[in-house]
C-alpha positions as CSV (number, residue, x, y, z in Angstrom):
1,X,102.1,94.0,96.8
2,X,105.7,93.8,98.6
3,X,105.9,94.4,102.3
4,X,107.3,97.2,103.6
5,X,109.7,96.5,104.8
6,X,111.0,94.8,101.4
7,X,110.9,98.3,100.3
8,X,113.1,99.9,103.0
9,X,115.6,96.9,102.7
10,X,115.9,97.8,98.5
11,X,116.1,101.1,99.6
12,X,118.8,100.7,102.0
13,X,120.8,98.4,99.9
14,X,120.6,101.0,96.9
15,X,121.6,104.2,99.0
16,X,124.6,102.0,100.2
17,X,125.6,101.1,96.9
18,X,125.4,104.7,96.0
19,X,127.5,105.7,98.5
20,X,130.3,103.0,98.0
21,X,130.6,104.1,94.4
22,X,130.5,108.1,94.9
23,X,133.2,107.1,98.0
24,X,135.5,104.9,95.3
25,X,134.8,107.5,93.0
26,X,136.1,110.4,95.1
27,X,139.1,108.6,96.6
28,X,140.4,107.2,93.1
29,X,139.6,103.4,93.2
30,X,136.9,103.5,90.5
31,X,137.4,105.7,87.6
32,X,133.3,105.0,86.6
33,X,132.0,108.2,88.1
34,X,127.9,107.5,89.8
35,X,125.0,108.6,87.9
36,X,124.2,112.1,88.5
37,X,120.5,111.5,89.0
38,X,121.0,108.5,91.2
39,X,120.2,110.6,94.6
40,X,117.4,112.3,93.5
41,X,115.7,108.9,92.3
42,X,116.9,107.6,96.0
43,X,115.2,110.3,97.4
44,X,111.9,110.2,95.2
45,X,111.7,106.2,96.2
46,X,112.4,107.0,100.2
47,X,109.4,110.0,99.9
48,X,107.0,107.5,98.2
49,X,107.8,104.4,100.6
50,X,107.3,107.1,103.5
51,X,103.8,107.9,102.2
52,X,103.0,104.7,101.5
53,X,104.3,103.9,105.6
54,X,102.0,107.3,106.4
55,X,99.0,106.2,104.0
56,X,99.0,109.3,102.0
């Protein structure tokens, strides 16, 4: 099983990406709009680390 904090580093590298690419996307560098799903999948994975961090 990963650590941890493995999990919160993925999960802070991922929401950054995210955010760089809805930013690029908004201002007109990137014409490849984000996935539409992408922060509620974000949000699922930080809930489940959180219980995992909890033991829930």
């Amino acid at each position: 099983m990963k650590p941890l904090i493995d999990r919160i580093q993925y999960y802070a590298r991922k929401a950054n990406q995210y955010g760089r690419s809805r930013y690029d996307y908004f201002v007109g560098r990137s014409a490849k709009k984000p996935p539409a799903n992408r922060h509620a999948r974000l949000m699922a994975y930080k809930a489940a680390v959180h219980r995992r961090y909890l033991g829930i």
